[in-house]
N, C-alpha and C positions, 0 to 999 in steps of 0.2 A: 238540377237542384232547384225546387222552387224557392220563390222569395215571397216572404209575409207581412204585411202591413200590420205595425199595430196601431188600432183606434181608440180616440180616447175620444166619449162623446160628454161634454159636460154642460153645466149651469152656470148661465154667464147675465148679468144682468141682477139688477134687483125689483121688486114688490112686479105693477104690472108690465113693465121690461123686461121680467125675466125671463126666458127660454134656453134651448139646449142647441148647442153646438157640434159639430163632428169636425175630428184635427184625427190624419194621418200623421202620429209623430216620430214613425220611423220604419225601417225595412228592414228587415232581417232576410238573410240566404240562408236555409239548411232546413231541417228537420222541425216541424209543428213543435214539437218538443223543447225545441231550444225556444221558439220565441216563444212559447210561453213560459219560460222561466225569464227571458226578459221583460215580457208582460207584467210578471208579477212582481218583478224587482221596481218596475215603474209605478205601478199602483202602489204598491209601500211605503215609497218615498215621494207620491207626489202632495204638493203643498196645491191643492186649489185659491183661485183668490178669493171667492164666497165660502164661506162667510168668513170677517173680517175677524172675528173673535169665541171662536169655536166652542163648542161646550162639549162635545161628545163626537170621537171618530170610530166607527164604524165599515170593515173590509170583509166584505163576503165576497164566496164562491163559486159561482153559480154554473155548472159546466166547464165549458173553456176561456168563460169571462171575468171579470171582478167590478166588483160595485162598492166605492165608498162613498158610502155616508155620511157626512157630516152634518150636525145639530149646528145649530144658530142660537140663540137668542128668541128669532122667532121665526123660523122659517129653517127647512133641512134643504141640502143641494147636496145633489147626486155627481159623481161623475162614474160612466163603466166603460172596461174596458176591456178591447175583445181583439179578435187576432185572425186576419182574412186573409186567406192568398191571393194575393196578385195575378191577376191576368193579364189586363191592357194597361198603359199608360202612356197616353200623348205627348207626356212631357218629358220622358226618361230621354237620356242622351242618345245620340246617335251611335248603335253597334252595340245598347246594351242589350 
């Protein structure tokens, strides 16, 4: 059964600080299928901390991925989120 990371790469920072990040925030075992309905259950409910006072949110499609958008004030930050199977990992416990 494989197992699937989902990634969530976002906008972290503000004016010229600002840049994008990549966070594995979690594993899923089973069927592509399944973690992307938990993919999109996280994209739905996630609260970015940019920007501080939103004006417009914004979830699209895009394939197997999703992109929220949120408006600022004056400045929009992206996060998208996508769903990768696991190959290697250095750090997984011993006999996983």
């Amino acid at each position: 059964m494989p197992t699937w990371g989902l990634v969530i790469e976002t906008t972290v920072g503000t004016g010229e600080h600002k840049h994008r990040d990549a966070y594995v925030v979690a594993h899923i075992s089973g069927s592509r299928a399944e973690a992307l309905t938990e993919l999109e259950r996280r994209a739905r409910n996630h609260s970015p901390e940019h920007p501080r006072r939103p004006k417009r949110r914004r979830l699209l499609r895009e394939g197997d991925a999703f992109l929220l958008v949120v408006d600022g004030a004056w400045q929009s930050f992206v996060t998208r989120f996508s769903v990768a199977e696991l190959l290697e990992d250095s750090g997984a416990p011993t006999g996983w």
